[in-house]
MARLO-694810 format. One record per residue (C-alpha): residue in three letters; chain; x, z, y. Coordinates in steps of 0.02 Angstrom, whole numbers, m for minus. Each point is the difference from the previous one (the first is absolute). Example, Ala and Ser with C-alpha at 12.3 -4.5 7.8 and 13.67 -1.06 7.14 Angstrom:
residues 2
SITE ALA A 615 390 m225
SITE SER A 69 m33 172
//
This chain:
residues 252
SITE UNK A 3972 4517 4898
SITE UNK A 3 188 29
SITE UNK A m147 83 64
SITE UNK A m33 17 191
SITE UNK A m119 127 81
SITE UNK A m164 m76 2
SITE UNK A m159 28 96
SITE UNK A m64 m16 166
SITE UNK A 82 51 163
SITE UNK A m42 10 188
SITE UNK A 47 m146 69
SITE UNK A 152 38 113
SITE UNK A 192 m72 m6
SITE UNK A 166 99 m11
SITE UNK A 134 m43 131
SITE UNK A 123 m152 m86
SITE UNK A 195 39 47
SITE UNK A 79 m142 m94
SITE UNK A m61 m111 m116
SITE UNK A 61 m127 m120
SITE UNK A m45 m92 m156
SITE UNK A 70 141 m97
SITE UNK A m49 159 77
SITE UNK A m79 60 166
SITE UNK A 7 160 106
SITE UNK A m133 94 69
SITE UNK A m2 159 117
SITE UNK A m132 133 m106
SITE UNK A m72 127 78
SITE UNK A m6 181 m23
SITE UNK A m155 53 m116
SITE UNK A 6 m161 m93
SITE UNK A 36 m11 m184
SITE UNK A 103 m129 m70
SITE UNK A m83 m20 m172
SITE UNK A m129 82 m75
SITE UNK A 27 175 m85
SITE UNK A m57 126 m122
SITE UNK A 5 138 120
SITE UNK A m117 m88 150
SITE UNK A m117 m100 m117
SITE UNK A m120 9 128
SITE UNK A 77 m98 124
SITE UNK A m54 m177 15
SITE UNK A 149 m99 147
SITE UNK A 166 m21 m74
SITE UNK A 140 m99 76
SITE UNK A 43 m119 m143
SITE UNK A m186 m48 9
SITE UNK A m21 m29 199
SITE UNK A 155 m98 m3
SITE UNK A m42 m111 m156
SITE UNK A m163 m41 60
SITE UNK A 92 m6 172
SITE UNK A 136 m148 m28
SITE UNK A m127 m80 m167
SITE UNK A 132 39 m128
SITE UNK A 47 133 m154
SITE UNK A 135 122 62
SITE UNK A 118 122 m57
SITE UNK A 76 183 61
SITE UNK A 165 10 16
SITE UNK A 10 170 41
SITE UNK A m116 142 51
SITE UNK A m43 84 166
SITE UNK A m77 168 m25
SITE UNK A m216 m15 70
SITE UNK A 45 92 155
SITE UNK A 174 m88 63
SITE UNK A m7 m137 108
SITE UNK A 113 m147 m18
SITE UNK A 99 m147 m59
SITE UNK A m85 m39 m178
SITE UNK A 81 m163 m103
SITE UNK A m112 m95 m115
SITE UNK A 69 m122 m116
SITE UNK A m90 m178 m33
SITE UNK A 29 m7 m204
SITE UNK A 19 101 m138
SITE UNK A 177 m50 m3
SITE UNK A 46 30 184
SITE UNK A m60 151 m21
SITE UNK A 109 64 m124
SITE UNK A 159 m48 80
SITE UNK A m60 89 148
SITE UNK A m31 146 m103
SITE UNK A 173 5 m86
SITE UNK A 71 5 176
SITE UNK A m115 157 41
SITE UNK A 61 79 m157
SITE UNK A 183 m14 5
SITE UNK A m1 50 200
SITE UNK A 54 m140 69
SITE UNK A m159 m15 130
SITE UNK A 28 71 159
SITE UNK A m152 103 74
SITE UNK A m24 92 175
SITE UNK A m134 114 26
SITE UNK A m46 106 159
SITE UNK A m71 174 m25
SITE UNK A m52 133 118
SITE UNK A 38 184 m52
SITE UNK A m40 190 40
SITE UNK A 170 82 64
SITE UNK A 159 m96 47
SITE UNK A 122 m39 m142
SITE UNK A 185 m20 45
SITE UNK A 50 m161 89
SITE UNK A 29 m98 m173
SITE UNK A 16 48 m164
SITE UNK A m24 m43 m187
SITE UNK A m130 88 m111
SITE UNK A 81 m23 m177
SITE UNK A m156 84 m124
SITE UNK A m53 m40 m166
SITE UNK A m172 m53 m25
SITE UNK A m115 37 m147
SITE UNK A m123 m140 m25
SITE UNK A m189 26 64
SITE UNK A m114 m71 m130
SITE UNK A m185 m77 20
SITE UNK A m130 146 m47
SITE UNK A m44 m126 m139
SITE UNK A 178 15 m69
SITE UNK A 26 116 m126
SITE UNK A 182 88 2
SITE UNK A 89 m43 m144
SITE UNK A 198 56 m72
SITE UNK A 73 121 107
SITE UNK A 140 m112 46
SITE UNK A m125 m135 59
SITE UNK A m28 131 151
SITE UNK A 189 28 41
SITE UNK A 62 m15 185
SITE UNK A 76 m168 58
SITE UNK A 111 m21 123
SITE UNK A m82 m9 169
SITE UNK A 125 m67 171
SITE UNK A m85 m19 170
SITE UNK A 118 4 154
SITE UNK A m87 20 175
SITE UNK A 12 14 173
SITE UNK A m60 73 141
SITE UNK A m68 m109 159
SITE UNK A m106 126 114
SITE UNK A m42 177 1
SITE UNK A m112 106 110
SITE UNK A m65 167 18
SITE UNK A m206 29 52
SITE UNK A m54 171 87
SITE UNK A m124 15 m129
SITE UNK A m7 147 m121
SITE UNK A m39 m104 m175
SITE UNK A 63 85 m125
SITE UNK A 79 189 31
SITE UNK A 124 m29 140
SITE UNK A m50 m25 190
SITE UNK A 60 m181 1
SITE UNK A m4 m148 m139
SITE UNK A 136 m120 m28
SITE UNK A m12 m189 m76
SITE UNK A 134 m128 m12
SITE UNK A m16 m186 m55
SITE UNK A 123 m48 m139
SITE UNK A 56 m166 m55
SITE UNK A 19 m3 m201
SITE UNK A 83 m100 m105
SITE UNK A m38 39 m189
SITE UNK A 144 m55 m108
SITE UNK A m136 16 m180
SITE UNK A m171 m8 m24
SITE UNK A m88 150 m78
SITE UNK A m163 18 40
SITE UNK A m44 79 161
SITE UNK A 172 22 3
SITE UNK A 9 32 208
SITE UNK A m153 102 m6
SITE UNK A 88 106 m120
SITE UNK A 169 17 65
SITE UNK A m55 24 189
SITE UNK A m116 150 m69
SITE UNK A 160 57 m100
SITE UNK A 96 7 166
SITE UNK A m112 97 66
SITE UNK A m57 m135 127
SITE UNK A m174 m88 m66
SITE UNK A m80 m138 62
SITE UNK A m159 25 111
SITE UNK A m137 m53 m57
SITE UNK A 59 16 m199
SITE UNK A m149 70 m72
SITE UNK A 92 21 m161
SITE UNK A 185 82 31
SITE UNK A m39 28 187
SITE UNK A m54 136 108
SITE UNK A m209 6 39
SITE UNK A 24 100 168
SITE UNK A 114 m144 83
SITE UNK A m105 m122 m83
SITE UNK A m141 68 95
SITE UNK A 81 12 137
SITE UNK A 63 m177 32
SITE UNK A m180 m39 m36
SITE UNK A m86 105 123
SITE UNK A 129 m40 129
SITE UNK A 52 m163 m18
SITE UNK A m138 m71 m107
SITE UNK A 118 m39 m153
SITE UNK A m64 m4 m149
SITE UNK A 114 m95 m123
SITE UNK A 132 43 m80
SITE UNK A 177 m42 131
SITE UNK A 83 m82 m115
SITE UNK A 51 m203 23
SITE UNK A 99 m107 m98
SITE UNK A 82 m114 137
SITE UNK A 124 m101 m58
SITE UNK A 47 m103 m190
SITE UNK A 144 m59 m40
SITE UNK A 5 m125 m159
SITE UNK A 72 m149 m94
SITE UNK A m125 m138 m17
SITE UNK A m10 m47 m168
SITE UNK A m27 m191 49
SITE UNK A 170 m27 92
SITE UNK A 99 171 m21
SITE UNK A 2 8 191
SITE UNK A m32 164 86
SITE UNK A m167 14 81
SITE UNK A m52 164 121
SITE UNK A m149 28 34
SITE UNK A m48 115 146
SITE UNK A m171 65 90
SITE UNK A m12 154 118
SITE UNK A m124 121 m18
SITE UNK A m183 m15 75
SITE UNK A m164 93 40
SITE UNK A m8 180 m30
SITE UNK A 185 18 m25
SITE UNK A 63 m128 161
SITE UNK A m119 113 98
SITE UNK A 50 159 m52
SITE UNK A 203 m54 27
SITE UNK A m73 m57 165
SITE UNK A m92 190 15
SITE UNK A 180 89 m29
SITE UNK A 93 m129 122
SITE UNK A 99 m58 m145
SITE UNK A 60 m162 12
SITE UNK A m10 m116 m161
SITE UNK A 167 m48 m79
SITE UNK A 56 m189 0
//
């Protein structure tokens, strides 16, 4: 059996989306990790934990959500389960929706086609040069709302922010963190490849202090009956209410 997080957690639940007896969905929220890690050994909640002691049962990541993004996160039942989920992750086949909210306003759709070096663990040591090569990295997005605030953030009078739908088509790592920040158009609230005034800002003005990044939406074939299964959960608490603070309206 391979080895699970283990220790003692607070004793709280994770929202279920769909469950089976081969995998279940939960909604995990921003500042939660999903397994433990080198880098935060301090932290003590992780959401393969809360869920297994949650449903009574060993489970298995199919996939990753970064600690601060939000969203649908699919667990797998058995070892074996798990793998076929994780083939389908690999070859792209998975489809994934995320909602973002971003400093200035990016055309009205677009595709941001840049390759992605892979971000190792700090306990990773960096090894052939060609194990450090760019790989292709695809996300298309689009753009839902925009608006423009009379406040003076950064260096002009007024500050612009837009909410973008994204749909990555691979899976490098912090691969929409990346490529917004390449375009010029972060995400607030990315403490890594964002911007720390609007950060700030949303925080002092709207009380926001997560990163605005969601994944919404998974698309998949379930590896019991082949049948397509979406899964789908809007987002919540300090990102519903600051959509709600900037009149935008969430999308369907």
């Amino acid at each position: 059996m391979a080895d699970q997080d283990s220790g003692s957690s607070q004793i709280e639940e994770l929202p279920i989306l769909y469950r089976d007896e081969h995998i279940v969905v939960v909604d995990k929220p921003a500042g939660l990790l999903v397994h433990r890690s080198e880098v935060d050994r301090h932290e003590t909640r992780f959401a393969i934990q809360i869920l297994r002691d949650q449903i009574g049962q060993w489970v298995w990541p199919a996939h990753r959500l970064d600690r601060g993004t939000s969203g649908v996160l699919l667990f797998a039942l058995s070892q074996e389960i798990a793998s076929q989920l994780g083939k389908q992750f690999e070859a792209g086949t998975v489809g994934k929706r995320y909602l973002a909210v971003v400093r200035g306003i990016p055309p009205a759709a677009g595709s941001i086609d840049h390759p992605l070096t892979r971000q190792r663990e700090r306990h990773e040591f960096v090894g052939e040069r060609s194990s450090n090569e760019a790989q292709e990295a695809l996300t298309h997005y689009r753009r839902l709302a925009e608006c423009e605030l009379p406040f003076a953030v950064d260096r002009y009078p007024t500050s612009r922010y837009a909410l973008l739908e994204l749909d990555p088509q691979s899976g490098r790592k912090h691969q929409l963190r990346r490529h917004l920040k390449h375009i010029a158009h972060p995400i607030i609230g990315d403490a890594t490849h964002g911007k720390g005034i609007h950060n700030r800002f949303f925080a002092e003005h709207f009380g926001c202090h997560r990163m605005l990044l969601a994944c919404t939406q998974l698309d998949f074939e379930h590896p019991a009956d082949r049948r397509r299964r979406q899964v789908k959960v809007p987002v919540s608490g300090e990102f519903a209410a600051t959509l709600a603070l900037l009149d935008w309206k969430q999308p369907q």
